[in-house]
N, C-alpha and C positions, 0 to 999 in steps of 0.2 A: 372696469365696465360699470361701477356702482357708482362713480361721478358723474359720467354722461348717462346712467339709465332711461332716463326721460327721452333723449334724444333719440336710444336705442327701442323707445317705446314707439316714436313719433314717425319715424322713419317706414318701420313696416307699415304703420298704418295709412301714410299719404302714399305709398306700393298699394296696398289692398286697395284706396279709393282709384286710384289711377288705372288697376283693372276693371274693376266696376265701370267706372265712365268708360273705359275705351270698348267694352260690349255690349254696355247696357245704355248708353247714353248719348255719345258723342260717335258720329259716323268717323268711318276708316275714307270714304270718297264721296264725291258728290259729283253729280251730273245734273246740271240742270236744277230743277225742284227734285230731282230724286238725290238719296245718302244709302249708300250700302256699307254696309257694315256686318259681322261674321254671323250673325243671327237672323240677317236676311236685309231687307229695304223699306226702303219708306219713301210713300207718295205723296205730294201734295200737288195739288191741280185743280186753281180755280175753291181753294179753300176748301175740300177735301181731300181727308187725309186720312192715309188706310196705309199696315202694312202690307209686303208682300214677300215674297221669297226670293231665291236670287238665279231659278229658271230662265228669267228674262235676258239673264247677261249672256249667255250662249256659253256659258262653264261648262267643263265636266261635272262628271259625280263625283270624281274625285277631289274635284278643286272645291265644290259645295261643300263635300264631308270634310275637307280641311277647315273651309270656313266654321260649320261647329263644333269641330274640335279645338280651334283655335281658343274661340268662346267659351267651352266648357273649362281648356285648361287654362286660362285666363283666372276663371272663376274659384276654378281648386286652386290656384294659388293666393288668390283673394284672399280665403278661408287661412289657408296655411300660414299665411304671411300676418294675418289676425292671431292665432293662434303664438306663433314667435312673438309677436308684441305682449298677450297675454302673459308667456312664460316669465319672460323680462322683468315685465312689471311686479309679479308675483313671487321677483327676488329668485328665481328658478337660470339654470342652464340650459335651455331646450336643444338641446344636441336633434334628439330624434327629429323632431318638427322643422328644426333648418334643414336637415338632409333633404326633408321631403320635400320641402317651398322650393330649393335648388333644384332637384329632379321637376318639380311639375313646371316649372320658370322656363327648366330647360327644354319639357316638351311643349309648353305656349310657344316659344321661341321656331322651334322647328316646325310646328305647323304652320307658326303664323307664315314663316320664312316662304313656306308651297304654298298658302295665299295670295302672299304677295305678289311672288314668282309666276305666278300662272296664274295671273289676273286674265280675264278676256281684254285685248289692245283693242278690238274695233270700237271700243266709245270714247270720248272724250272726260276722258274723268280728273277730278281736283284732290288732289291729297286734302283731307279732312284730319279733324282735330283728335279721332280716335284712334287713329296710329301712332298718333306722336305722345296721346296718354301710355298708349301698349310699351312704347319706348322706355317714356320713364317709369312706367311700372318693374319692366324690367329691370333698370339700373337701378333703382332707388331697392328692391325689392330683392338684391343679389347683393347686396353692401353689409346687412346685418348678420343674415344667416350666415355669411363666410365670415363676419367679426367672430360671431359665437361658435363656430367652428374652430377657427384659429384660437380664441381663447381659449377655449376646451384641452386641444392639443398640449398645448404650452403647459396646461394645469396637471 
């Protein structure tokens, strides 16, 4: 791992920005001038632009609280997945911090999943560029912590 380190550095960190944009930045759907996304929506109408929540879509509470959980564990894998590049870099094995970027990877995944899944169908909506960041945060963001996993084992 001490040839490619850099790479092993690089990798978590376009993971960590790939969650970032797909919450914080780049919509999951777009209808019209509105993008929802797991933090809520955003309006533009006539050059006014305001957020707003995601009441409007006719969701459960459930399917909302998924939306920010999605968000939040997006977010703690952000962190975690920061953190694993840190360890890297610092010439370190981060065992601990992989387990943990994997566990919260794997709970972004399964909320996103009941997001997804229990979208409201009565609108017409466009798959947007923040799910397809959430994607390769994902895979890019499950590639390191299992290298340094595996290497660990072997060691």
């Amino acid at each position: 791992m001490q040839r490619a380190r850099w790479l092993y550095v690089t990798v978590p960190i376009l993971a960590a920005m790939a969650f970032a944009t797909s919450v914080w930045v780049a919509p999951w759907w777009t209808i019209g001038e509105v993008t929802v996304g797991p933090f809520g929506s955003h309006h533009c109408f006539g050059g006014n632009c305001r957020a707003g929540g995601l009441a409007w879509t006719g969701g459960t509470d459930l399917w909302m609280r998924s939306a920010i959980a999605t968000g939040a564990a997006a977010l703690l894998s952000m962190i975690l997945l920061l953190a694993v590049a840190g360890g890297i870099a610092a010439r370190r094995t981060p065992v601990l911090v992989s387990k943990m970027s994997l566990v919260s990877i794997a709970c972004a995944i399964a909320c996103a999943a009941y997001f997804v899944v229990e979208l409201p169908r009565e609108m017409p909506l466009v798959l947007g560029s923040g799910a397809i960041a959430f994607g390769l945060g994902v895979v890019m963001g499950l590639a390191v912590p299992i290298a340094v996993l595996r290497r660990h084992r072997r060691a």
